[in-house]
C-alpha positions as CSV (number, residue, x, y, z in Angstrom):
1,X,-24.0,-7.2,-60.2
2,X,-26.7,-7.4,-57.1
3,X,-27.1,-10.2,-55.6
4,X,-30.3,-11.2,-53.7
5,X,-31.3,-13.3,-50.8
6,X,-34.4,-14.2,-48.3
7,X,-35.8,-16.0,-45.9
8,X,-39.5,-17.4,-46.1
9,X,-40.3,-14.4,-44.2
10,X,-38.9,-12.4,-47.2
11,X,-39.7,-14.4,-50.1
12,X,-42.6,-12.8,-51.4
13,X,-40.6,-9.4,-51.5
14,X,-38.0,-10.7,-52.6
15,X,-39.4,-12.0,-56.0
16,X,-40.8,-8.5,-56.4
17,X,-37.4,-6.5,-55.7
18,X,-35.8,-9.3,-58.5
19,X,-38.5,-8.5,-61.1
20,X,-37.6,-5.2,-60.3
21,X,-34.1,-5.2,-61.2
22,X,-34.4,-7.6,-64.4
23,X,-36.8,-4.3,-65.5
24,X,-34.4,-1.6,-64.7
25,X,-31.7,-4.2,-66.8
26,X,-29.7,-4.4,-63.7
27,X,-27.4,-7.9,-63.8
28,X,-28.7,-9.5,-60.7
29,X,-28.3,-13.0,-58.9
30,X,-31.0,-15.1,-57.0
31,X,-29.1,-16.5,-53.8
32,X,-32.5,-18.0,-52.4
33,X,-34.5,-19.2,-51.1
34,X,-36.9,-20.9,-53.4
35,X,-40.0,-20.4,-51.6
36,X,-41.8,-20.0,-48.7
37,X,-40.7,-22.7,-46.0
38,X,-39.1,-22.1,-43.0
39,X,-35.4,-21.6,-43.5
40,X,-32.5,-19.9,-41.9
41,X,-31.9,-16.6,-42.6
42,X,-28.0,-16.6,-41.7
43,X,-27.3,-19.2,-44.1
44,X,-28.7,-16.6,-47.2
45,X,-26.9,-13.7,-45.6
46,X,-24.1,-15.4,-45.7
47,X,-24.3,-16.0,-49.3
48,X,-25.3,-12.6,-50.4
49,X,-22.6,-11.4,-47.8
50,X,-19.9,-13.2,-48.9
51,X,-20.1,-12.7,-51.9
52,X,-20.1,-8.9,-51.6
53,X,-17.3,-9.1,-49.0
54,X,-15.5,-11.0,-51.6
55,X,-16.1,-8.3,-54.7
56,X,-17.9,-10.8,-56.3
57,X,-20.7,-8.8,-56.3
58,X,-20.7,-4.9,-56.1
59,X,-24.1,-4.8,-54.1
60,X,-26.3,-6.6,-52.3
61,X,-30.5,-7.0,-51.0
62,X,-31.6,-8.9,-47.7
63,X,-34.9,-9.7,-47.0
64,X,-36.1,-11.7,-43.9
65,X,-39.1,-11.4,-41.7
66,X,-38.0,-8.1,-39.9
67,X,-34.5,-7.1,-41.7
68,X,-33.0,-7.3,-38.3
69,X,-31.3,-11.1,-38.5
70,X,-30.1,-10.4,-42.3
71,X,-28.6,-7.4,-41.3
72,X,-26.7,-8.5,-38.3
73,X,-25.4,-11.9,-40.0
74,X,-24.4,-9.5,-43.1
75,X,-22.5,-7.4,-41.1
76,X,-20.3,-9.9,-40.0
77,X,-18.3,-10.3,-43.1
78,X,-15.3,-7.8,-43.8
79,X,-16.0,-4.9,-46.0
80,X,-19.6,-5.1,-45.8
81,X,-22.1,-2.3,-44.6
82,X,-25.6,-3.7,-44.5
83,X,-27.9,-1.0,-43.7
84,X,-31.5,-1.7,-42.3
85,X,-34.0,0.7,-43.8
86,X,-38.3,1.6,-43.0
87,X,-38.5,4.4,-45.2
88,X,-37.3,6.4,-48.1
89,X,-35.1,8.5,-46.2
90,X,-33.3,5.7,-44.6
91,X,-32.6,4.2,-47.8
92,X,-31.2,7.4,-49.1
93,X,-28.8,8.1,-46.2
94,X,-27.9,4.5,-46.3
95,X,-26.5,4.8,-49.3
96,X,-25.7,8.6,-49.3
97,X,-24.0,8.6,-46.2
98,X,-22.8,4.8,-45.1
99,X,-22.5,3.8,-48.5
100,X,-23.9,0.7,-47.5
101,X,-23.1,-1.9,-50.1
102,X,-26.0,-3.9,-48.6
103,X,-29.6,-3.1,-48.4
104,X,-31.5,-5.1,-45.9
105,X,-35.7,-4.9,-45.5
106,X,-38.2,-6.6,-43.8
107,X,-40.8,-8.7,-45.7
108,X,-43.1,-8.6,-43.0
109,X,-43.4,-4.7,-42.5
110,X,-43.0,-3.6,-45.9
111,X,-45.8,-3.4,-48.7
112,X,-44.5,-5.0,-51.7
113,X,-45.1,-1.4,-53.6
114,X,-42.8,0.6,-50.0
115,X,-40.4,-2.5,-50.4
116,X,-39.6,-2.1,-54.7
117,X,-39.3,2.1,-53.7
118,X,-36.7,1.7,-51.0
119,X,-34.5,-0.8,-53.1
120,X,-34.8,2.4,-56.3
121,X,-34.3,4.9,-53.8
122,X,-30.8,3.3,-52.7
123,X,-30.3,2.1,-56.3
124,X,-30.5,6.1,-57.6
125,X,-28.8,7.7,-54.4
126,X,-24.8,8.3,-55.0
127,X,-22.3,8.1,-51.8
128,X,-21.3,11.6,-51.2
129,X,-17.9,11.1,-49.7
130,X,-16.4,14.1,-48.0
131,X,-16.6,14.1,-44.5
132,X,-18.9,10.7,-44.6
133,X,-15.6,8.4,-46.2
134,X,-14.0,9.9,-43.1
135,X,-16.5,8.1,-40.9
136,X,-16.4,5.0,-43.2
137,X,-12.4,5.1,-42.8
138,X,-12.9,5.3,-39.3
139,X,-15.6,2.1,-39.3
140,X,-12.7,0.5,-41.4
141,X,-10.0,0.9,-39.3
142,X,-12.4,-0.5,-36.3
143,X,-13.1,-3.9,-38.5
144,X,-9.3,-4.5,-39.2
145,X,-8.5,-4.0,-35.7
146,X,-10.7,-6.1,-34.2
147,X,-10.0,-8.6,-36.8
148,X,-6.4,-8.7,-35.9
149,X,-7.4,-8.6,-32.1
């Protein structure tokens, strides 16, 4: 399951990525918000975050004005890898090489057409593991430390 979450700055984009999972049959969840009045984005990357950190959900989208504050709220919670992307390539290295478990955009620099392409992108690309799950080992040892620190 994907679940899915914006601020007013990502609304719009938002209801275009979820159309565009319901199409491609993928099980997905609407975490808000409902529309396009000024709202916090921590409180929905918390939602989408926790839930992900939790294994509630296997994946997750952010969308806010820029990406930036989704991504940096989502990456707060244990376990989670919230990956900013522009482009196609950053999408596919997000995935490919972080395994990033969430995707974050931003509503107001993406085309609604760039924004549905980067979400398939990550969607099709497969972590490669190797010499990348070292690094992920490594960014998971860093989280439990400072956690018990």
């Amino acid at each position: 399951m994907i679940v899915v979450g914006s601020d007013h700055g990502g609304y719009e984009l938002k209801m275009a990525v979820l159309e565009l999972l319901r199409k491609r049959a993928v099980e997905c969840v609407d975490f808000g918000t409902d529309g396009s009045n000024s709202v916090d984005y921590p409180d929905f990357a918390a939602k989408v975050a926790a839930a992900v950190s939790s294994g509630d959900a296997q994946l997750g989208i952010l969308i806010c004005g820029t990406g930036i504050g989704m991504s940096i709220s989502a990456n707060k919670f244990s376990g989670v890898r919230a990956a900013l992307v522009h482009d196609e390539f950053t999408a596919q290295m997000a995935r490919e090489h972080n395994n990033a478990n969430i995707l974050a955009m931003g509503g107001r620099i993406l085309t609604i057409e760039q924004g549905k392409k980067l979400v398939e992108v990550w969607l099709d690309a497969e972590f490669e593991g190797g010499r990348h799950q070292n690094r992920l080992d490594k960014i998971t040892a860093i989280e439990q430390q400072v956690i018990k620190g």
